[in-house]
BATI-503764 format. One record per residue (C-alpha): x, y, z; chain; residue number from 1; residue in one letter. Coordinates in Angstrom, 2 decimals, always signed. Layout:
<recs>
REC_X_Y_Z_A_NUM_A
...
</recs>
This chain:
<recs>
REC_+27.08_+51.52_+4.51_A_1_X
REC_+24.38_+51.92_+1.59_A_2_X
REC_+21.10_+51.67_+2.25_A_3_X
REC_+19.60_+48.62_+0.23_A_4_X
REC_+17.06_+47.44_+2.11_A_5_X
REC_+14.23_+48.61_-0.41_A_6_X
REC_+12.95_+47.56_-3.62_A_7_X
REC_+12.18_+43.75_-2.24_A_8_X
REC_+8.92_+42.34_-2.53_A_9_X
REC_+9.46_+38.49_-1.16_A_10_X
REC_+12.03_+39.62_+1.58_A_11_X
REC_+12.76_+42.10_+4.11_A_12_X
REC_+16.27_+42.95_+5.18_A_13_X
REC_+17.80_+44.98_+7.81_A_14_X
REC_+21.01_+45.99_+8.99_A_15_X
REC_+22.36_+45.85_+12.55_A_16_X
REC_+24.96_+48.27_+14.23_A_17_X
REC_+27.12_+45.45_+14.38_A_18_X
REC_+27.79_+44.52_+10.52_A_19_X
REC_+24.61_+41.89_+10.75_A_20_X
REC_+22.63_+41.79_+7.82_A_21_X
REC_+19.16_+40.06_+9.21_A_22_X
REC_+17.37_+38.52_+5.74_A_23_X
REC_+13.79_+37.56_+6.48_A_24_X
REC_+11.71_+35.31_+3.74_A_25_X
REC_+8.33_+37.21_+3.51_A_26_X
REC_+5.72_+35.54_+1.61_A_27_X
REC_+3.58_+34.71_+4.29_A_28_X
REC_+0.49_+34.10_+2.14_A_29_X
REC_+2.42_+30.95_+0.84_A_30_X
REC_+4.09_+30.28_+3.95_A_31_X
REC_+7.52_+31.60_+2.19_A_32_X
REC_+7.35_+29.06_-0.64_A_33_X
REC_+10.37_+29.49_-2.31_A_34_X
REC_+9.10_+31.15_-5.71_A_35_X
REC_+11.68_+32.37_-8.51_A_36_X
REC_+11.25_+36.76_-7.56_A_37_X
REC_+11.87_+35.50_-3.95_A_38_X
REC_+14.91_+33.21_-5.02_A_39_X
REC_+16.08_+36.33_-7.48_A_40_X
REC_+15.24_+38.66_-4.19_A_41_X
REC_+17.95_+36.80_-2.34_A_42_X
REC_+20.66_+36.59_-4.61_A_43_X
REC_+20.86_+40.21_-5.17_A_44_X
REC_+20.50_+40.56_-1.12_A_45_X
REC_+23.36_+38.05_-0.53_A_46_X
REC_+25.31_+39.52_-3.88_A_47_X
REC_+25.24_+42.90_-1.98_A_48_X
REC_+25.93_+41.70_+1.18_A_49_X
REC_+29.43_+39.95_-0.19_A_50_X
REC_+30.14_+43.41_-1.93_A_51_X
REC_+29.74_+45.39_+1.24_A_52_X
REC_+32.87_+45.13_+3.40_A_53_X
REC_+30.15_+46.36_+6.58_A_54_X
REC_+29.10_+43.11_+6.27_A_55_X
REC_+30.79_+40.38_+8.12_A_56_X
REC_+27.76_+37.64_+9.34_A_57_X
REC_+24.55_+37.50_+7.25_A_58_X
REC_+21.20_+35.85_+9.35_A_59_X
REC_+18.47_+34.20_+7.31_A_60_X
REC_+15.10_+33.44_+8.88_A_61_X
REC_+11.47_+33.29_+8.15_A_62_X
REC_+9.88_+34.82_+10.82_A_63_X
REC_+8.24_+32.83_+13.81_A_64_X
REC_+5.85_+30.71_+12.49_A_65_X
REC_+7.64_+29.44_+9.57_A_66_X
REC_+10.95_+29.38_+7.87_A_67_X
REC_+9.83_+28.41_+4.17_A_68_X
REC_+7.33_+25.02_+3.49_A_69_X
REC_+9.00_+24.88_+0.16_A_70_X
REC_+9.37_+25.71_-3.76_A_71_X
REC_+6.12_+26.97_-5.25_A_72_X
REC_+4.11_+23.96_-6.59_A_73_X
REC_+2.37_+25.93_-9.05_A_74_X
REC_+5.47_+27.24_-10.45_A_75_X
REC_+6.66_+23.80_-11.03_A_76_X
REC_+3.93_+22.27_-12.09_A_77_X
REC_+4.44_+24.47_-15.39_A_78_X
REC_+7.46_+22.84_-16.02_A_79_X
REC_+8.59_+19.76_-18.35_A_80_X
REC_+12.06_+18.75_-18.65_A_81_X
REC_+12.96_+20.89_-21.07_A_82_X
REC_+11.51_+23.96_-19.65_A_83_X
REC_+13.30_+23.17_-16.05_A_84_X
REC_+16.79_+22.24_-17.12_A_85_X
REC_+17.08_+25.77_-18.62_A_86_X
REC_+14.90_+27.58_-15.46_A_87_X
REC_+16.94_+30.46_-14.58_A_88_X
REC_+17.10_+29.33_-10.55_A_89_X
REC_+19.93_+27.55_-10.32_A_90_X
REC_+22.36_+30.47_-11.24_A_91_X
REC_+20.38_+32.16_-7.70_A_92_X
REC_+21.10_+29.39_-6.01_A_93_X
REC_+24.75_+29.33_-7.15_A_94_X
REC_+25.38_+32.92_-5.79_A_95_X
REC_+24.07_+31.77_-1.85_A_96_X
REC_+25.93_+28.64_-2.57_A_97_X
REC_+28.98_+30.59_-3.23_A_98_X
REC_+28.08_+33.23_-0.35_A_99_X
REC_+31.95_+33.59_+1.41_A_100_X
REC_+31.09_+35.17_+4.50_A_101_X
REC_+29.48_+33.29_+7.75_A_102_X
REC_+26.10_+32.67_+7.45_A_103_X
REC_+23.40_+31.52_+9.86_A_104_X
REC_+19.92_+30.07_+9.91_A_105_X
REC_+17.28_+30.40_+12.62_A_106_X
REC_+14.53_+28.03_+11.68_A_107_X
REC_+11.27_+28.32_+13.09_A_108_X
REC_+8.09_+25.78_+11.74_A_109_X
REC_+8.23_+24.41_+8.58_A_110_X
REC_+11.65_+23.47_+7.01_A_111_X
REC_+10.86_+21.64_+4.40_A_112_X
REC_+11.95_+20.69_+0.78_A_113_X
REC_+13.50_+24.05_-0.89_A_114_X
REC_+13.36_+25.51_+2.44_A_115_X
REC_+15.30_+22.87_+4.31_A_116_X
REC_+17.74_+22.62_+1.26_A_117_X
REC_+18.09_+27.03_+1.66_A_118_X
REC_+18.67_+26.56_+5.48_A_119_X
REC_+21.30_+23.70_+4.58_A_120_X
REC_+23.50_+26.30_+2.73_A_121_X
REC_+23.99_+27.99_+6.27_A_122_X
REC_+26.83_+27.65_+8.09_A_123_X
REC_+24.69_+26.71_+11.71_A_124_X
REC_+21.27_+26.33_+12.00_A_125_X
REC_+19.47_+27.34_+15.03_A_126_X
REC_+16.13_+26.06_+15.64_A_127_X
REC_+12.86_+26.64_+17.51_A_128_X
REC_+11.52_+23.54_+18.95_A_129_X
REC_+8.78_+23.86_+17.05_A_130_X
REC_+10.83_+23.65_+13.85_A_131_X
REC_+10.26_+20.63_+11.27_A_132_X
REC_+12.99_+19.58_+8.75_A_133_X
REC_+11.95_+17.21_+5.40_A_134_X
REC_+12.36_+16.72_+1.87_A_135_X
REC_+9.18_+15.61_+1.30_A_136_X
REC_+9.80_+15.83_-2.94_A_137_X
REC_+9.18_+11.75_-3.34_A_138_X
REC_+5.73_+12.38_-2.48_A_139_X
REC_+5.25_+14.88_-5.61_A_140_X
REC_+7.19_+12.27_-7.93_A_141_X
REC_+10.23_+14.21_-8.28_A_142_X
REC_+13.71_+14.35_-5.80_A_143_X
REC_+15.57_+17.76_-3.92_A_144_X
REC_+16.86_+19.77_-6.78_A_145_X
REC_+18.90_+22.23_-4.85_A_146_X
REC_+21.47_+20.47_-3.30_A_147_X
REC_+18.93_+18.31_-0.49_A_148_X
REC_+20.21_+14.89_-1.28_A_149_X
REC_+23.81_+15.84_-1.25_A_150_X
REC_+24.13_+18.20_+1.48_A_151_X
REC_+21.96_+16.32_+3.73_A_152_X
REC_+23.70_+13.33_+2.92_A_153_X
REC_+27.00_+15.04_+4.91_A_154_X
REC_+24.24_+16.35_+7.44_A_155_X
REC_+22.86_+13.60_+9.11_A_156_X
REC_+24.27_+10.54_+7.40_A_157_X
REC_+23.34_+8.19_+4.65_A_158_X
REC_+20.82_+5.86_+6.62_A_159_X
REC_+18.80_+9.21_+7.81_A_160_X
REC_+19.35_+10.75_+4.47_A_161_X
REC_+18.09_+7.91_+2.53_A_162_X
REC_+15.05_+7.83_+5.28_A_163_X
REC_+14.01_+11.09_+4.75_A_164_X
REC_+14.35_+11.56_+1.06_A_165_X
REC_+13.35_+7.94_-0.06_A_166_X
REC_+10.34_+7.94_+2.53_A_167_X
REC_+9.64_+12.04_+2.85_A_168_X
REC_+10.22_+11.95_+6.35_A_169_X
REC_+9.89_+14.74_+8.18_A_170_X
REC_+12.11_+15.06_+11.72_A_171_X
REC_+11.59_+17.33_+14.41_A_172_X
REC_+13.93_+20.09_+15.97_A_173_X
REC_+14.80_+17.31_+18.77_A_174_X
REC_+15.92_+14.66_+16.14_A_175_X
REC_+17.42_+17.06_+13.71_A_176_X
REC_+20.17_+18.22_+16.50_A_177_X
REC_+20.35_+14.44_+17.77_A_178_X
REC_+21.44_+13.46_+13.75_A_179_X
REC_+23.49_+16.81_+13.71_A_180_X
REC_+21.17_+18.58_+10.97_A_181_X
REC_+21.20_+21.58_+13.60_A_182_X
REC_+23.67_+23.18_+16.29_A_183_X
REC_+21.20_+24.62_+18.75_A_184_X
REC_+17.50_+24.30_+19.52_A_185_X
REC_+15.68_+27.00_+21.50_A_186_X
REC_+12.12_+27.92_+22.26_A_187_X
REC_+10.35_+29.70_+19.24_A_188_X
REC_+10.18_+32.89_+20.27_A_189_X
REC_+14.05_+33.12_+21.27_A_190_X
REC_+15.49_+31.37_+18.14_A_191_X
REC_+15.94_+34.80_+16.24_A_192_X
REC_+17.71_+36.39_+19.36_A_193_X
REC_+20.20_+33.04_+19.60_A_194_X
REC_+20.80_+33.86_+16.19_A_195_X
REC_+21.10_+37.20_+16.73_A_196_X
REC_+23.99_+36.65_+19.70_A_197_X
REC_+26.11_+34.27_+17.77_A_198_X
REC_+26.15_+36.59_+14.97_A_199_X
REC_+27.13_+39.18_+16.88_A_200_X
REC_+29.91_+37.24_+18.61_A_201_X
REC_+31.04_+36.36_+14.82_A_202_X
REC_+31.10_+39.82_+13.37_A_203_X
REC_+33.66_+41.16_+16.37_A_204_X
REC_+36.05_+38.42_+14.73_A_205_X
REC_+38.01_+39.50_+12.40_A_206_X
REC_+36.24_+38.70_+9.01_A_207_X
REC_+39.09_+37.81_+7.07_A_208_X
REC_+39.63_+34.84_+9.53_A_209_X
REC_+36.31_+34.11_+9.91_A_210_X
REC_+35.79_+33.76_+5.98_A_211_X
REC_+39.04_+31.43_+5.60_A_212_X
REC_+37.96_+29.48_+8.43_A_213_X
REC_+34.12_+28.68_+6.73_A_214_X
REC_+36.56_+28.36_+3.62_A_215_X
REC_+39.00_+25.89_+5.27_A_216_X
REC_+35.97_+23.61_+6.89_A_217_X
REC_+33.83_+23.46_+3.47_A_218_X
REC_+36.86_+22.18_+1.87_A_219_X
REC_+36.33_+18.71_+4.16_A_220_X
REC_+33.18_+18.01_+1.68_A_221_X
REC_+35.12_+18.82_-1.63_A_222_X
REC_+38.85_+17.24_-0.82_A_223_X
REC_+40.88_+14.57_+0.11_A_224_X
REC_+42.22_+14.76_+3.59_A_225_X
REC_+45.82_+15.63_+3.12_A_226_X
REC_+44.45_+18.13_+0.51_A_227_X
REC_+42.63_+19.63_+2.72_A_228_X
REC_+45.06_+19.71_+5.21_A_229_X
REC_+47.28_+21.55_+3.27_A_230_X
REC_+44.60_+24.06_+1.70_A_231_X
REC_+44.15_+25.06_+5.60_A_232_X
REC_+47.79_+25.45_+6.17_A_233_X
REC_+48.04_+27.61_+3.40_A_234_X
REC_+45.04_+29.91_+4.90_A_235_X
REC_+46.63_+29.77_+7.91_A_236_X
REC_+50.04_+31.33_+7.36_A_237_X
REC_+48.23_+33.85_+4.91_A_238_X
REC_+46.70_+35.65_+7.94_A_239_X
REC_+50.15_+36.22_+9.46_A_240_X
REC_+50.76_+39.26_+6.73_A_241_X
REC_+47.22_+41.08_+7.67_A_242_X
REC_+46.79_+43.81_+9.97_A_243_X
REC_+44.07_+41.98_+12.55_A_244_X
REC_+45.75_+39.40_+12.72_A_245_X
REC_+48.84_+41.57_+14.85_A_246_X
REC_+45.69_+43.33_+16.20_A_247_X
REC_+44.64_+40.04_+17.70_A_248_X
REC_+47.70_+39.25_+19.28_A_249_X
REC_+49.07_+42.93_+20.50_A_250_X
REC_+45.28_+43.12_+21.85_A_251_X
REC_+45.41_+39.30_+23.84_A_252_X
REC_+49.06_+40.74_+24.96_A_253_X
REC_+47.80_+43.63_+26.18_A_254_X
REC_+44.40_+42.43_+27.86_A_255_X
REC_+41.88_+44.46_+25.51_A_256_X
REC_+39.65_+43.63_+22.86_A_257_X
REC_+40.63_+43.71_+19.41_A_258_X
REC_+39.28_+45.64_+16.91_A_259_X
REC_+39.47_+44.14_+13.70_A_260_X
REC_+39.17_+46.32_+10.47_A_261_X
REC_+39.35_+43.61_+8.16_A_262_X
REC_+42.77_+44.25_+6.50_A_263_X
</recs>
């Protein structure tokens, strides 16, 4: 595996011995409001991390105190209509959106805004019980323009969704599991090392069944049932001609683990 993990300013990133890549938001100053270089920052860390085939389960946090309280208000303040339909963010927010492999979130603090919409792109969240989810953008005059009112919309629900981005309602690491925003909530200090565990459990998998599996279930927001139905059939009987997936079963026959290569 290359070494990538310099040349960041707004992150930090670290690899694990078992094809983890940890991606920590690091602008603590601004308690990791989501500013374009740190937005640019991780699309090149999540654009490497879908090249390298050492990678099989990426974690995002923001440390323990906070996951990210937002974008940077002083970045949009600058900003007109003009000026923000043709802002270069949404093509980084495209490349996490289009992230393949599993991805998880451990949330500690503030959530909120372009932070909660970031941890929403996850495939499970895992948060500290100190952890506090909102898109508060009604309050600056404006709505979620990453993706907030849509994917929290299949998150929680329209009645909660319209509460919290109508009203800016902020709801606590309690609520947010109750509504189904996240999967697990620990204390603060262990919601990095939950995160760690699961990811660890994830990258033994085999990857190419773990990526056609996040495949198959996204495809429940984007197509009809029997659609969808099919689309997973199709994944499903295209892992019979790979390598781990007679790995798998020879291993479960046998009574070992598996170790899966990825072909």
């Amino acid at each position: 595996m290359s070494d990538k993990s310099s040349g960041y300013r707004d992150i930090q990133i670290s690899y694990t011995a078992d094809h983890v890549l940890e991606i920590t938001l690091h602008r603590p100053e601004a308690r990791n409001a989501l500013n374009t270089n740190l937005l640019a920052e991780l699309s090149r860390a999540f654009t490497d991390a879908q090249a390298d085939p050492d990678i099989r389960c990426v974690i995002l946090t923001g440390g323990d105190k906070v996951f990210a309280a937002g974008a940077d208000i002083k970045e949009l303040a600058a900003h007109d209509a003009t000026t923000i339909r043709d802002d270069v963010r949404p093509t980084y927010w495209a490349v996490i959106r289009e992230f393949t492999k599993p991805m998880i979130a451990a949330v500690n603090g503030y959530c909120l805004g372009g932070g909660n919409e970031l941890a929403m792109h996850a495939d499970v969240i895992i948060a500290g019980e100190n952890a506090l989810f909102g898109q508060p953008e009604i309050n600056l005059g404006i709505i979620p323009g990453a993706g907030g009112t849509q994917r929290l919309l299949h998150a929680v629900g329209k009645s909660k969704a319209m509460e919290m981005v109508l009203g800016g309602t902020m709801i606590k690491a309690a609520e947010a599991r109750e509504v189904g925003l996240v999967s697990t909530i620990t204390p603060p200090e262990t919601c990095l090392e939950t995160a760690r565990e699961l990811a660890s459990r994830i990258a033994a998998k085999s990857p190419l069944a773990t990526m056609a599996a996040k495949k198959a279930v996204l495809q429940a927001y984007e197509r009809p049932m029997q659609e969808a139905l099919l689309f997973e059939r199709e994944l499903f009987a295209a892992l019979f001609d790979t390598e781990d997936m007679k790995e798998g079963v020879h291993a479960f026959m046998e009574k070992r683990q598996p170790t899966f290569k990825g072909l």
